[in-house]
C-alpha positions as CSV (number, residue, x, y, z in Angstrom):
1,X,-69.8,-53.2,122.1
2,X,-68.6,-51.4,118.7
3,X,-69.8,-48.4,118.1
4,X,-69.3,-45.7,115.1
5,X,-65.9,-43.5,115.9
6,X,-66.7,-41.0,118.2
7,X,-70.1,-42.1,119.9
8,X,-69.6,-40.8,123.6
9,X,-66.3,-39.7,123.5
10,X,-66.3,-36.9,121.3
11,X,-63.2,-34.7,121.3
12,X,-62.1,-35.9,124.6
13,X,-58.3,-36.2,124.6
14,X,-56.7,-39.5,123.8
15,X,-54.1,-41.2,126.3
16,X,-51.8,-43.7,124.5
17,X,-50.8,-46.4,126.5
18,X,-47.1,-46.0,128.7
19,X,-46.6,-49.1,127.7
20,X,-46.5,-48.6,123.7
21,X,-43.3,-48.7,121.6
22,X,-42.3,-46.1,119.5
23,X,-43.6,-45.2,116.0
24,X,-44.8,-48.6,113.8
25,X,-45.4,-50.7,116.9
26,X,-48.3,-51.9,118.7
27,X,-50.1,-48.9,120.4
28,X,-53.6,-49.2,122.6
29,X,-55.2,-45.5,123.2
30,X,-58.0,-44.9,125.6
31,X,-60.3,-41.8,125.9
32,X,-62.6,-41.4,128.4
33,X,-65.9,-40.1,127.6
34,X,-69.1,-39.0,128.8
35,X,-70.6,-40.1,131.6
36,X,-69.3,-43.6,132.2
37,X,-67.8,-44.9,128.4
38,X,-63.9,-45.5,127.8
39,X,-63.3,-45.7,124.2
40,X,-60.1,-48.2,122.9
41,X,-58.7,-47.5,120.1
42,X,-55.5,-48.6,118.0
43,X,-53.4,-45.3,117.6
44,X,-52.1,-46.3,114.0
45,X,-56.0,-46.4,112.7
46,X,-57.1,-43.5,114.3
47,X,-60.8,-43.3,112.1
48,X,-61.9,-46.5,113.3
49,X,-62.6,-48.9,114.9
50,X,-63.4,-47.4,118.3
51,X,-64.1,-50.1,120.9
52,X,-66.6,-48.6,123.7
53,X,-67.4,-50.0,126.9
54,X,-68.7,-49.4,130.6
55,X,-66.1,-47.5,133.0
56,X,-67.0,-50.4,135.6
57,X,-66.4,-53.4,133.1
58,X,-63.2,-51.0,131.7
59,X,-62.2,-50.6,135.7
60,X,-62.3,-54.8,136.1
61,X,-60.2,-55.6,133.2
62,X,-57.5,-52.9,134.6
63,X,-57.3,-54.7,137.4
64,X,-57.5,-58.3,136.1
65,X,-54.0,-56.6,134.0
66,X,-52.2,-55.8,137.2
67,X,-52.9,-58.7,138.8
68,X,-51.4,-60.8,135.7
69,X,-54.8,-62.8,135.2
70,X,-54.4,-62.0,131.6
71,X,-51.0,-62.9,131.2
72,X,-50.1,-65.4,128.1
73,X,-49.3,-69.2,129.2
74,X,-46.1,-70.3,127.8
């Protein structure tokens, strides 16, 4: 779901992804907020959008990324 910058996380800190490049390049940040919402954001547009979803449904597609069932096909 989207939801306006800032619902449910507040000023929880912001965890950029250890995967990220350096400065300029694609980088994913995640906050975890209260009770059970993980916000997504993209670090180079910090003000929005912020992507919000469930800490179970955020939990699944962690795992479905380890397991490389969301890997590209060739």
């Amino acid at each position: 779901m989207m939801a306006a910058p800032g619902r449910d996380i507040g000023d929880r800190p912001w965890v950029k992804s250890s995967y990220s490049g350096g400065a300029g390049s694609d980088c994913v940040e995640v906050a975890f907020g209260t009770g059970e919402t993980v916000g997504v954001r993209d670090s180079k547009v910090v003000p929005g959008p912020l992507l919000t979803v469930g800490g179970e449904a955020f939990a699944v597609f962690l795992n479905g990324v380890r397991r490389g069932e969301l890997d590209r096909m060739a």
